[in-house]
C-alpha positions as CSV (number, residue, x, y, z in Angstrom):
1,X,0.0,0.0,0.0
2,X,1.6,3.6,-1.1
3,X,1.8,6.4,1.5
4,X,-0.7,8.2,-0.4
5,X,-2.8,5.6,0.4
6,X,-2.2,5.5,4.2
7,X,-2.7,8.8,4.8
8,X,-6.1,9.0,2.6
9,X,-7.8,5.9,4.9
10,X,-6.1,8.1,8.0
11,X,-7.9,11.1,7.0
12,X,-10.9,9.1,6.5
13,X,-10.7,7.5,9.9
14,X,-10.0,10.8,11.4
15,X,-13.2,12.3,9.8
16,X,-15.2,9.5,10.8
17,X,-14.2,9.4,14.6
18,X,-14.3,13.4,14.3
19,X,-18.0,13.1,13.1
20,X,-18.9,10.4,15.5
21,X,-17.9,12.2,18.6
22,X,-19.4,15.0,17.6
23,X,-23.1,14.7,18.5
24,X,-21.5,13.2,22.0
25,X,-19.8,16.4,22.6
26,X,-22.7,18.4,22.2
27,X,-25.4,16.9,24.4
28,X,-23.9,17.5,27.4
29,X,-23.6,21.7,25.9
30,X,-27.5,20.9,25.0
31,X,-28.3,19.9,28.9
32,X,-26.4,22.6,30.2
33,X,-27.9,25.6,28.3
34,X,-31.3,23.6,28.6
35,X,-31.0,24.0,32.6
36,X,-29.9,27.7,32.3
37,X,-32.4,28.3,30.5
38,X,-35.3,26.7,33.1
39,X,-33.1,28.8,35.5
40,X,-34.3,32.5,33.9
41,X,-37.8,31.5,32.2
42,X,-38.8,29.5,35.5
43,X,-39.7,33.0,37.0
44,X,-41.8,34.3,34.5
45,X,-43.5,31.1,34.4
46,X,-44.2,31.2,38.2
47,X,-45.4,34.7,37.5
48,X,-47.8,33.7,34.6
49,X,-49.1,30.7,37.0
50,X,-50.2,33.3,39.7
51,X,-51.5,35.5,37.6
52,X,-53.8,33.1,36.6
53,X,-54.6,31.4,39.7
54,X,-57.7,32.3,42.0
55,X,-57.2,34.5,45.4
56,X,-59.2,31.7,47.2
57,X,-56.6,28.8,46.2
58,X,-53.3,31.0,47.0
59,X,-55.1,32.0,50.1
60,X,-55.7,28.5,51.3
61,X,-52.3,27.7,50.3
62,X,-53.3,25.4,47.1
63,X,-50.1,26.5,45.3
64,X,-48.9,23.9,42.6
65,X,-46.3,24.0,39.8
66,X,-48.9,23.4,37.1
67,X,-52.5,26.1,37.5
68,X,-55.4,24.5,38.3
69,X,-57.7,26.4,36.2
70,X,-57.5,29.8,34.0
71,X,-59.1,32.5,36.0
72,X,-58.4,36.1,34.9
73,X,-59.8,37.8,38.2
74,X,-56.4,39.2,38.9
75,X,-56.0,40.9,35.5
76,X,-59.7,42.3,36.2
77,X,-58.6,43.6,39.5
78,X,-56.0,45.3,38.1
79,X,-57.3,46.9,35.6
80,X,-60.6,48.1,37.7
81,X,-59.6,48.4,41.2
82,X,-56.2,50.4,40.2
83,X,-55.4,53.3,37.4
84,X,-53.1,50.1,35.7
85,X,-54.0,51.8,32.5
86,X,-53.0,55.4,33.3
87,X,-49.3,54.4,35.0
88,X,-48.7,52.8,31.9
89,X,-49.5,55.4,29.9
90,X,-47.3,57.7,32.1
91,X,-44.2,54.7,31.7
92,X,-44.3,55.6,27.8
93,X,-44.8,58.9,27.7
94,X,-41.6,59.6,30.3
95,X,-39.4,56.3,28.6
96,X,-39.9,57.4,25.0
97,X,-39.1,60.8,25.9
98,X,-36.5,60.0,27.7
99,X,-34.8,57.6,25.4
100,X,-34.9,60.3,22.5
101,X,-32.4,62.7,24.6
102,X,-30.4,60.2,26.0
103,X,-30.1,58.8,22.8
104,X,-29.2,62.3,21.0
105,X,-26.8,63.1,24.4
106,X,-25.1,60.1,24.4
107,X,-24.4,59.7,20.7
108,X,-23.5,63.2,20.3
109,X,-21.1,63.2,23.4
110,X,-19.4,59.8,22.4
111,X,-18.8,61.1,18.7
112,X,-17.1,63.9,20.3
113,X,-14.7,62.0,22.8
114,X,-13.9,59.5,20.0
115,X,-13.2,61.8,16.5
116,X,-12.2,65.3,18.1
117,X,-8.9,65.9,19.5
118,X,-9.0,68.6,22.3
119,X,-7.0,69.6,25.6
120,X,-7.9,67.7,28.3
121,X,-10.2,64.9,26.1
122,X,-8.9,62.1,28.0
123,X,-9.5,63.9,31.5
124,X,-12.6,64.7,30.8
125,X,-13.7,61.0,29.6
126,X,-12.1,59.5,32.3
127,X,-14.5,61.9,34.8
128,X,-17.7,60.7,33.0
129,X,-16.4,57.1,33.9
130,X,-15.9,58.3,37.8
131,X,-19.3,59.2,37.9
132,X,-20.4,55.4,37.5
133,X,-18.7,54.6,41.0
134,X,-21.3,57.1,42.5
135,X,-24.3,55.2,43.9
136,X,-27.4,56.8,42.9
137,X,-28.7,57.0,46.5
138,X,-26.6,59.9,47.1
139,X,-27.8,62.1,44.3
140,X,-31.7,61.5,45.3
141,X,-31.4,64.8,48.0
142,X,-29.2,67.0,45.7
143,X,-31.1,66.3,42.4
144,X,-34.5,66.4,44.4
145,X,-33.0,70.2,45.4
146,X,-32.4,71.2,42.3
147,X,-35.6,70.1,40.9
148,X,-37.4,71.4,43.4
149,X,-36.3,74.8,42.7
150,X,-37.0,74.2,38.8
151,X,-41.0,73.9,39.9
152,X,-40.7,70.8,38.4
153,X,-41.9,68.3,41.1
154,X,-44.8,66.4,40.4
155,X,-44.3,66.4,36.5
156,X,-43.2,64.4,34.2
157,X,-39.6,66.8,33.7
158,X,-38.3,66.0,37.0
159,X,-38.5,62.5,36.2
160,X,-36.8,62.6,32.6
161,X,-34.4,65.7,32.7
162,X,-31.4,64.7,35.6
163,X,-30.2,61.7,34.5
164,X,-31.2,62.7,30.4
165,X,-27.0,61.7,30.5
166,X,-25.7,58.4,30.6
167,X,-22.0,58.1,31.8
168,X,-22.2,54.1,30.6
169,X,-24.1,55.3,27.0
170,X,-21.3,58.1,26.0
171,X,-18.8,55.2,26.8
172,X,-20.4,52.6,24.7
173,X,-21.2,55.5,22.0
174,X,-17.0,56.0,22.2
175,X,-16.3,52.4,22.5
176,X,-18.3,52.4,18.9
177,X,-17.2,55.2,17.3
178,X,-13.6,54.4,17.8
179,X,-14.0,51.2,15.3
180,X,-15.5,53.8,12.6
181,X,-12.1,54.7,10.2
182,X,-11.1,58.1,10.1
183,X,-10.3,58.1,6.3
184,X,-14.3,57.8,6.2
185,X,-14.7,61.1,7.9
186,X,-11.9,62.8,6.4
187,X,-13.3,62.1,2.7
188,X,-16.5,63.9,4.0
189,X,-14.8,66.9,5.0
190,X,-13.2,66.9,2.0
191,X,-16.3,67.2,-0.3
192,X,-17.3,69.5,1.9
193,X,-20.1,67.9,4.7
194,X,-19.5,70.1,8.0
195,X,-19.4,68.2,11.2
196,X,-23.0,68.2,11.7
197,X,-23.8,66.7,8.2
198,X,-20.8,64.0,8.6
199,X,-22.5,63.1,12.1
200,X,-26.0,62.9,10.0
201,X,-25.6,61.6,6.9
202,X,-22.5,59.2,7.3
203,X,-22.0,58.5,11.4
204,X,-25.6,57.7,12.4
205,X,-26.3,55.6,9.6
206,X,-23.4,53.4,10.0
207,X,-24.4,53.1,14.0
208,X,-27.7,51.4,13.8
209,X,-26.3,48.6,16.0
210,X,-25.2,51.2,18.6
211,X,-28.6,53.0,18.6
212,X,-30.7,49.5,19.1
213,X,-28.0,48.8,21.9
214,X,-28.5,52.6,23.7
215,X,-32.4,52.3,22.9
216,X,-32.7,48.8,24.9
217,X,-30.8,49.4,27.9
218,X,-31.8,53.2,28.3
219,X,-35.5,52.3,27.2
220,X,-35.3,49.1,30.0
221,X,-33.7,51.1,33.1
222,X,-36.0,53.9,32.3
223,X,-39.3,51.8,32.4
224,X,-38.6,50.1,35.5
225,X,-37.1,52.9,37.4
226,X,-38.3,52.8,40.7
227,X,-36.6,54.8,43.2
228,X,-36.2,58.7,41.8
229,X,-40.2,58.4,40.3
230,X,-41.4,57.8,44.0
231,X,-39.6,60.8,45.1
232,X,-40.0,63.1,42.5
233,X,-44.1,62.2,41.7
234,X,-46.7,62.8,43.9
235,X,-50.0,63.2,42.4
236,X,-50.8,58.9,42.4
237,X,-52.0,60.1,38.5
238,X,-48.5,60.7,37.4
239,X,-47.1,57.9,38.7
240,X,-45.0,55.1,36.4
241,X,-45.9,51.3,36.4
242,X,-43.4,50.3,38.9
243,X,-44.0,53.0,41.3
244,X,-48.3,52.2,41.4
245,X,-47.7,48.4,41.7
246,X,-45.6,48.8,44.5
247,X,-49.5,50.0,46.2
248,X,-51.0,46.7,45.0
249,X,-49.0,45.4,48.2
250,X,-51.2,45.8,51.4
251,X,-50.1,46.3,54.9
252,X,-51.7,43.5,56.1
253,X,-52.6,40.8,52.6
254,X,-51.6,40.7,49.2
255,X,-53.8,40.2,46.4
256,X,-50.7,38.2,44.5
257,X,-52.7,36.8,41.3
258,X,-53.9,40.9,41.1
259,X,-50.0,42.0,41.5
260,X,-48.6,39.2,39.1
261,X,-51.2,40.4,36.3
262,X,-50.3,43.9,36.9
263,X,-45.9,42.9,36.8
264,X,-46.8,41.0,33.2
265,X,-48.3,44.3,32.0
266,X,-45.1,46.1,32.9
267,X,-42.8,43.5,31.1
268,X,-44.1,42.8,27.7
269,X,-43.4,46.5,26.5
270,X,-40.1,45.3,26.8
271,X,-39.8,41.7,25.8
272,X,-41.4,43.2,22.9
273,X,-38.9,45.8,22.2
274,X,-35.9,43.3,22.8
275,X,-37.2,41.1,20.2
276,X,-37.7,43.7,18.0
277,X,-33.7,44.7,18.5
278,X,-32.4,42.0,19.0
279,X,-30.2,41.0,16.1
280,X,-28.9,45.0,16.1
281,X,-28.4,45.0,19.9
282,X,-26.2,41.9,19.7
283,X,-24.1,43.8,16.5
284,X,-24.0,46.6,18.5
285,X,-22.5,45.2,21.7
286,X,-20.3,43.1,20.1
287,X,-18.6,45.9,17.8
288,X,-18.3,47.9,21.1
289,X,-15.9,46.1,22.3
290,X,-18.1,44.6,25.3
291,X,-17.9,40.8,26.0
């Protein structure tokens, strides 16, 4: 038998035992991610179970894995007993608004840091990263001061306008906008595009990716910000969907199947939106450099 010979059967044999092996080493990858994944769903499929279970059975502590029947009291309560309706229709009006100026902020402010060379660039980048070692806690008194003196307590402003900056979303804009080549830019400046038309006509559209990343994470913390729209609202009409369920929880009892109905509202505006982004967020967080 020739060498040629041998060495064809080995790669043969190679291939075969290669192939062979392979749906082997796979499985157990298949059981793992499988198990993850019953990790994070099992949750929302807890929540979906209440939701649809009776008050009298979670009262009487019939709780079981799989519902015993479909009863949609709890979405009824929620929708009658409580203004369910109206805090959502505050949620959208303050996210959307919101998410246009961070969006504009952020992507204006990254471009800046990335493609302009100026005194003290780096310094000042480096103290919009400082401010993310800040715990929001601490700015509740000073930004509820300054608002306060605005006249802007109890309105939808003081909810959107002090944090319309993201420290994380001008470092993710730079983190972008450094991959973009600079020859690009420079041949717009050349046939004459200012900077505003270069941002506008050859920047944004090539950042796509980067505004589906900024619109799901700003559009996400925004929605189920809980903390500065309890201080800032008042007026139980203004408030957001996190800040009113937190009163479907009693002193005394719960009505759970009412407050799981009411937490499924709140979530499928977002689910939604993530599956709606979801290939371009993944582009976008991967070409910022973010593991």
């Amino acid at each position: 038998m020739s060498t040629s010979t041998r060495t064809h059967d080995l790669r043969v044999q190679r291939s075969t035992t290669t192939t062979a092996r392979g749906p082997a080493r796979r499985w157990p990858r298949f059981v793992v991610v499988l198990v993850l994944a019953l990790v994070w769903v099992f949750p929302l499929y807890w929540m979906v179970v209440t939701a649809l279970s009776s008050r009298a059975d979670l009262v009487a502590g019939r709780v079981s894995l799989l519902p015993r029947g479909v009863d949609l009291g709890g979405f009824r309560r929620a929708l009658t007993d409580f203004p369910v309706l109206q805090w959502l229709q505050n949620s959208f009006a303050i996210a959307v608004v919101a998410v246009v100026i961070t969006i504009v902020v952020d992507v204006t402010a990254g471009y800046v840091l990335a493609k302009h060379r100026f005194p003290g660039r780096s310094v000042v980048f480096f103290l919009i990263l400082a401010t993310l070692m800040i715990p929001i806690q601490t700015l509740l008194i000073p930004q509820f001061d300054l608002v306060n003196d605005l006249g802007w307590i109890n309105s939808y402003w003081a909810v959107i306008v002090p944090r319309s900056a993201e420290a994380f979303g001008v470092f993710l804009a730079r983190q972008y906008f450094l991959s973009l080549p600079d020859e690009l830019l420079e041949a717009a400046q050349l046939d004459g595009a200012g900077q505003f038309r270069t941002l506008w006509s050859i920047v944004l559209p090539l950042s796509r990716p980067l505004i589906a990343v900024l619109l799901v994470m700003t559009f996400m913390y925004r929605w189920n910000e809980f903390a500065w729209p309890l201080v800032a609202l008042r007026d139980p009409d203004l408030y957001t969907l996190p800040v009113g369920l937190s009163f479907l929880q009693g002193q005394y009892t719960t009505d759970y199947p009412a407050l799981m109905a009411g937490a499924l509202v709140s979530i499928l505006p977002v689910l939604v939106l993530f599956g709606v982004a979801q290939r371009q967020f993944v582009a976008g967080i991967s070409r910022s450099g973010l593991k």
